[in-house]
C-alpha positions in Angstrom: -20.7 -28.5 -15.3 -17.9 -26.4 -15.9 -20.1 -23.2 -14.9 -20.9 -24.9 -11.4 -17.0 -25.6 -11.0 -16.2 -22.2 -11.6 -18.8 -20.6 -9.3 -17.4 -23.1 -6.5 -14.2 -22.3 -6.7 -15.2 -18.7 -6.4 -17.3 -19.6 -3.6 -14.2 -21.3 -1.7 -12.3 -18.2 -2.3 -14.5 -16.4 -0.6 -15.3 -18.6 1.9 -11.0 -18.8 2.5 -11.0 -14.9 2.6 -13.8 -14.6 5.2 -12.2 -17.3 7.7 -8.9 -15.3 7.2 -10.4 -12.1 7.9 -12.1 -13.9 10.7 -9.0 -15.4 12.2 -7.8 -11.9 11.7 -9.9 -10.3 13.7 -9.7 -12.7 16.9 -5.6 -12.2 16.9 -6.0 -8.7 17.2 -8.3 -8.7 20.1 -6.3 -11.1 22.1 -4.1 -9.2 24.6 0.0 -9.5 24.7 1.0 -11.0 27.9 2.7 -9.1 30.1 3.0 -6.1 27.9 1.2 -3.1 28.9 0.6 1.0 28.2 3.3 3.5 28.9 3.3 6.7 28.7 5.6 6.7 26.0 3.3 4.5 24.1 0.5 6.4 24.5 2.6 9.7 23.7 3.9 8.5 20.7 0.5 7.5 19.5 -1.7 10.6 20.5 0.8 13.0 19.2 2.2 11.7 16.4 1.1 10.0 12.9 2.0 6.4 14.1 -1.5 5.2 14.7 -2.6 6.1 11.2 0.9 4.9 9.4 0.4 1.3 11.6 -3.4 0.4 10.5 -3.0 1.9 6.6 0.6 -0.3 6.6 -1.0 -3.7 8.5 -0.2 -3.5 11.3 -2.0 -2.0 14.5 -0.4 -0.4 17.3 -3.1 0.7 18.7 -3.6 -2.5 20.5 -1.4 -4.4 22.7 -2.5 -7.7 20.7 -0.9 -10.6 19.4 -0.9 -9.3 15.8 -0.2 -5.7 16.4 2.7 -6.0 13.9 0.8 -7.5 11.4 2.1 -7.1 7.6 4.6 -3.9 8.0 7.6 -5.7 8.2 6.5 -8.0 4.7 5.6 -4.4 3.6 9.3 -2.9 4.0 10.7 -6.8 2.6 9.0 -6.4 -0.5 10.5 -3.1 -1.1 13.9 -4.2 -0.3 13.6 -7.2 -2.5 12.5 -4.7 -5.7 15.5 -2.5 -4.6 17.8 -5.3 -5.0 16.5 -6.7 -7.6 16.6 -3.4 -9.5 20.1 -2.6 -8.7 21.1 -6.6 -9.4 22.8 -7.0 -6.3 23.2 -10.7 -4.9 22.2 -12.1 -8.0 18.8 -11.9 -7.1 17.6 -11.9 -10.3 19.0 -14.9 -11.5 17.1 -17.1 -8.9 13.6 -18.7 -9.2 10.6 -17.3 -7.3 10.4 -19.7 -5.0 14.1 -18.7 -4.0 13.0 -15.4 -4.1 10.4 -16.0 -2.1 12.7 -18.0 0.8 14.8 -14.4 0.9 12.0 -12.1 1.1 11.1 -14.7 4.2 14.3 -14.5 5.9 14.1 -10.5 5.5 10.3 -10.5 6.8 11.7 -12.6 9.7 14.7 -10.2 10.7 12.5 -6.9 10.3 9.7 -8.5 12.3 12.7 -9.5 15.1 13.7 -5.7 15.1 10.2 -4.0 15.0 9.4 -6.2 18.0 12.9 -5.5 20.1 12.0 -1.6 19.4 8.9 -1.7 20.6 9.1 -3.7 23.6 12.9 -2.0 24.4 12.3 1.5 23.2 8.8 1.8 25.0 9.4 0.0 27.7 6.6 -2.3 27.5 7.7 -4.8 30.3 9.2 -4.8 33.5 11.7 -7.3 33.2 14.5 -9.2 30.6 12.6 -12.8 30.9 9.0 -10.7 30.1 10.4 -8.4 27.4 11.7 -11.9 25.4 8.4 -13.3 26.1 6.7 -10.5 23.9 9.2 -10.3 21.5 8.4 -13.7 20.7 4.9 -13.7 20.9 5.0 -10.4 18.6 7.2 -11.9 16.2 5.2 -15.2 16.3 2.4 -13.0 15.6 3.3 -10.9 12.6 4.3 -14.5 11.1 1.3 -15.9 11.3 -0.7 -12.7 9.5 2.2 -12.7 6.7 1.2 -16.9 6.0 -2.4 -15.8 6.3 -1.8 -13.2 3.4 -0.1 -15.7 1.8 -2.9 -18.3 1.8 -4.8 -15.6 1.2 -3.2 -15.0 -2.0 -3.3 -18.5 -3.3 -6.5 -19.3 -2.2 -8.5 -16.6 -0.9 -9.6 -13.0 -2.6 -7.1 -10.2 -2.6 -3.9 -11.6 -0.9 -2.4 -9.3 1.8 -4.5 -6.6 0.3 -7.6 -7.7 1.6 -6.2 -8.2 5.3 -5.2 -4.0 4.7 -8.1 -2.6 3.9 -10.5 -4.9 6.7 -7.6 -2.9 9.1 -8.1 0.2 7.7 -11.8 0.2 7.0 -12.1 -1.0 11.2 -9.4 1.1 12.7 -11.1 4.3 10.5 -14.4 4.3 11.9 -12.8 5.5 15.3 -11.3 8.4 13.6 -14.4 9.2 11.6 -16.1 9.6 14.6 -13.9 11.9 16.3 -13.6 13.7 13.0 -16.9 14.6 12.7 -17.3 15.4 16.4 -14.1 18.2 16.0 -16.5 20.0 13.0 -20.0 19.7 15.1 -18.2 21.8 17.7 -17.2 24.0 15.0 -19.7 27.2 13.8 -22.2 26.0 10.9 -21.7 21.8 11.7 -24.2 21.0 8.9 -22.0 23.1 6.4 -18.9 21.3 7.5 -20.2 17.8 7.4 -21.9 18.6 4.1 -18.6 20.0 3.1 -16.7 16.8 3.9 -19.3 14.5 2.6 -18.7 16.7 -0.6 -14.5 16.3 -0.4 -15.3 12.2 0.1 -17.4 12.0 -2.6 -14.8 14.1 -5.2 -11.8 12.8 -4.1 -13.5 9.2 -5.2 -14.2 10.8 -8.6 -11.1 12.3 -8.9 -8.8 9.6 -7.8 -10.6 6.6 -9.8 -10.4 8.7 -13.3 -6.8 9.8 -12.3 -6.0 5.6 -11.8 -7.2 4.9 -15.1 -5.6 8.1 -16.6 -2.5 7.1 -19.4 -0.6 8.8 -21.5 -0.9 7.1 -25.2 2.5 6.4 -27.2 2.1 5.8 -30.1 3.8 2.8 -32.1 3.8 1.4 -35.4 4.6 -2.4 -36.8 6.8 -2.8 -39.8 5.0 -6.0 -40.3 1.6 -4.7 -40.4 0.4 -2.4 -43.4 0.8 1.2 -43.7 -2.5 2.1 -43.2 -3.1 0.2 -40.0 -3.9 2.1 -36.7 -0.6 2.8 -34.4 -0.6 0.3 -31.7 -1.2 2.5 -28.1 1.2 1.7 -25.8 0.5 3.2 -22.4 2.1 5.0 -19.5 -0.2 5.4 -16.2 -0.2 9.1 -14.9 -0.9 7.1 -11.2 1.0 3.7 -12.0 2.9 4.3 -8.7 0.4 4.9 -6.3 -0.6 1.7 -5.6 2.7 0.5 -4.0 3.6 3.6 -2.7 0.4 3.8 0.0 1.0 0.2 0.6 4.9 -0.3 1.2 5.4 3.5 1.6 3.1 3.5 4.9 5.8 0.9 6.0 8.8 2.9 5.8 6.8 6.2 6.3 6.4 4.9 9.9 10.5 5.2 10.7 10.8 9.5 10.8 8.3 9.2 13.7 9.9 6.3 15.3 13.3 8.1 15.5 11.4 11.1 17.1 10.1 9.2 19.4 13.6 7.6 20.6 15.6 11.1 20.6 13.4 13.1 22.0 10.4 15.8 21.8 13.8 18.1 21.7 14.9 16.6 18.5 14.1 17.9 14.8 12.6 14.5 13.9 9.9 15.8 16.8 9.2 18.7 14.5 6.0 18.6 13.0 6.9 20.7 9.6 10.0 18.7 9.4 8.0 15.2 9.8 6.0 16.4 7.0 9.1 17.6 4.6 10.9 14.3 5.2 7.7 11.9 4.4 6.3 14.4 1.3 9.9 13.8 -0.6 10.0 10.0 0.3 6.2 9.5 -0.9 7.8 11.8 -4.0 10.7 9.5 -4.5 8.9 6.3 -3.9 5.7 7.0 -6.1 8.7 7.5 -9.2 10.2 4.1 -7.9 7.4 2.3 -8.4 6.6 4.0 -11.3 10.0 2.6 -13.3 9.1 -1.1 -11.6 5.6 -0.8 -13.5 6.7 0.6 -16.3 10.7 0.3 -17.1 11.6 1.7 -20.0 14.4 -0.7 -20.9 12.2 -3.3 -20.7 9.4 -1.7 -22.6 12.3 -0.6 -25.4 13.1 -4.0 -25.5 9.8 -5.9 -26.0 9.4 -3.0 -28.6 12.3 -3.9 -30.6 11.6 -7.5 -30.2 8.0 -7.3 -31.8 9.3 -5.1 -34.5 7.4 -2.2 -33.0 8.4 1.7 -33.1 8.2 4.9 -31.4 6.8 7.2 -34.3 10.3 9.4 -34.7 12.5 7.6 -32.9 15.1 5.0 -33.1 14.6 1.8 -31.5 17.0 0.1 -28.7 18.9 3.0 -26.7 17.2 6.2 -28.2 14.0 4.5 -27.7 14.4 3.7 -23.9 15.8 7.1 -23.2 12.4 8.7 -24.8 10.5 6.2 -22.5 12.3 7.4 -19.9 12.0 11.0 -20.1 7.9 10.6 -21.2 7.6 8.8 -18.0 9.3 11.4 -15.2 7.3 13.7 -16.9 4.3 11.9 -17.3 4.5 10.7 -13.5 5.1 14.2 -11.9 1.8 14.9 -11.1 0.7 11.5 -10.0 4.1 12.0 -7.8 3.4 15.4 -6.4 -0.3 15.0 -5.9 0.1 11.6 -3.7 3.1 13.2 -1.4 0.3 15.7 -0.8 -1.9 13.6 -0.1 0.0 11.3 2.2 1.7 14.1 4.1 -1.8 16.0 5.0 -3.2 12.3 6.0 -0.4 11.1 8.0 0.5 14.8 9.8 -3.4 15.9 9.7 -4.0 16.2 13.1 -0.9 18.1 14.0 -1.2 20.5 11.1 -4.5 21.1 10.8 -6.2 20.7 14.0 -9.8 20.8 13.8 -9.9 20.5 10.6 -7.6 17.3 10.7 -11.2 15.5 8.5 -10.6 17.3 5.5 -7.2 15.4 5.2 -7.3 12.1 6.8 -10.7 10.8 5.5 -9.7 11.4 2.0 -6.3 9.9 2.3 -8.7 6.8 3.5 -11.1 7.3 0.2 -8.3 7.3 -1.9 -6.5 4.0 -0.4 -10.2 2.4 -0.3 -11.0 3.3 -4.4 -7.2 1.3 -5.0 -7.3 -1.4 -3.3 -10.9 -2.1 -3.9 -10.3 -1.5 -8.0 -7.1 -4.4 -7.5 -10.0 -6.8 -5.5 -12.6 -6.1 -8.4 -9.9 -6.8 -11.2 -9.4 -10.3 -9.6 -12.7 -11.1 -8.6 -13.3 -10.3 -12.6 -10.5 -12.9 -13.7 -12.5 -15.5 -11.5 -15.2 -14.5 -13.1 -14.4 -14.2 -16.7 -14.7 -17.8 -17.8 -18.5 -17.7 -16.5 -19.3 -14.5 -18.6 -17.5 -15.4 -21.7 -19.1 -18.6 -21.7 -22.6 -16.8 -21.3 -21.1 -14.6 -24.1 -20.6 -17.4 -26.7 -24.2 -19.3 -25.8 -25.7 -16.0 -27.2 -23.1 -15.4 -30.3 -24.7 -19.3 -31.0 
């Protein structure tokens, strides 16, 4: 009995993923009234990295359609909320999670307010006042509606808002796959490229699913346990930031390019190599920040001392976190570094690289696939431990 309840409820999960992805799907085929192409618009998406930042961050502006906003601005809410919940301002961290959740809300509602009134104002998207409030609304309404989907997604689907991500991304690739492969067939050799890129996919999955479950092992011993016990491993993730960073940091990767697009071709933020500086040392700096959320070293000092655990060597409280501290920035450089790579050559690919734009947008896609389809497996796992471990004991009997 409790076998058959388990595979039901996993069975209504899925069923409650599929009709959101469904749901999905249909809002972002159906048109924005009044709204149309400019040449702005369509400047600002052949020529810069918007396109790519837009489906990889959940939204999708390469279509005029009612959820062309999508998740971005819960994306750049959720980062906000960590920021001030980190720096304890508003006393955010003294109220319950369902407060929490009202403010991150309020904060999804005011981005999504001001990512519509750029777009429809700054691209000129209607004709008139009356028509540009109409799609403000119906944009805003939009994004809304896929932020409670990824909600109810959450609670009762497969994945939450990540699943809603990745169908995006995995759709919106395909066109870019295509045109990938069709700049290297008009290249000398084709087979030799495509082999070559096949061979780059196929690495960079290798590569980037050993370097997620990479650590660096400290070492801790337990005054209550015996001498001769084993020391108790605790953990720091060489790529515990990257996660976070490709979701949220797509978001507010988006805004160089948007404030190139509003001063000009003229203006520095037009610049291709200066795009790519600005969003390699953000990636940097926000790969680190959610690095410290996964793994804060007070915290981690803390629970230490509290279960009478200790660093081999060093002192516990304040000595303790500072070692933590310093193991982790060091520990997290390389994750750091190689991601800001990796981000900057996927988001400014075409402009740098041309032809060869592939090499470095379809493994920016690989890697974002391998992470966010490790988080789905981990859950769908959990749903299905209780089945296994069941199956488990009927054999230890």
């Amino acid at each position: 009995m409790r076998k058959t309840s388990q595979l039901s409820n996993l069975r209504r999960r899925v069923a409650v993923t599929l009709l959101t992805l469904l749901v999905y799907m249909l809002g972002s085929s159906i048109p924005v009234p009044f709204a149309r192409f400019t040449k702005s618009f369509h400047h600002l998406l052949n020529n810069t990295p918007l396109s790519v930042v837009s489906f990889m961050s959940g939204a999708n502006f390469q279509k005029l359609s009612l959820f062309m906003i999508g998740l971005n601005p819960l994306m750049i809410a959720m980062l906000i909320m960590q920021l001030l919940m980190m720096m304890k301002l508003f006393s955010l961290d003294s109220l319950s999670m369902r407060q929490m959740m009202v403010v991150q809300q309020i904060i999804t509602l005011i981005l999504t307010l001001i990512q519509a009134i750029t777009l429809v104002v700054g691209l000129h998207l209607t004709s008139d006042v009356f028509q540009s409030i109409a799609v403000i609304i119906v944009l805003t309404a939009g994004s809304l509606f896929v932020v409670w989907m990824g909600y109810m997604n959450m609670e009762f689907g497969i994945g939450g808002t990540i699943t809603i991500v990745l169908f995006n991304m995995v759709t919106m690739s395909l066109p870019n796959l295509k045109k990938a492969v069709q700049g290297i067939s008009t290249l000398s050799h084709p087979l030799f490229w495509v082999i070559a890129l096949i061979l780059v996919g196929v690495l960079a999955i290798v590569f980037w699913n050993a370097f997620g479950h990479a650590y660096y092992p400290i070492k801790t011993i337990n005054t209550s346990m015996p001498s001769s016990a084993k020391p108790v491993i605790v953990p720091i993730g060489l790529n515990s930031g990257a996660m976070m960073t490709y979701m949220i940091g797509m978001a507010l990767l988006m805004f160089p390019t948007m404030i190139g697009s509003f001063l000009g071709r003229n203006s520095v933020f037009a610049n291709v190599y200066f795009d790519a500086i600005i969003s390699g040392v953000m990636a940097f700096i926000l790969f680190y920040f959610f690095a410290f959320m996964q793994f804060n070293p007070k915290e981690q000092a803390k629970q230490l001392r509290n279960s009478n655990n200790y660093v081999l060597g060093i002192r516990p409280g304040k000595p303790t976190q500072e070692y933590l501290k310093q193991k982790l920035l060091r520990v997290s450089f390389w994750g750091a570094l190689l991601n800001a790579i990796q981000l900057t050559l996927g988001l400014l690919g075409n402009q740098l690289l041309g032809k060869f734009a592939g090499f470095a947008v379809i493994p920016m896609n690989i890697v974002m696939l391998v992470m966010f389809m490790t988080g789905i497996k981990d859950q769908l796992l959990t749903l299905l431990f209780p089945s296994r471990y069941e199956k488990l004991m009927k054999k230890e009997g």
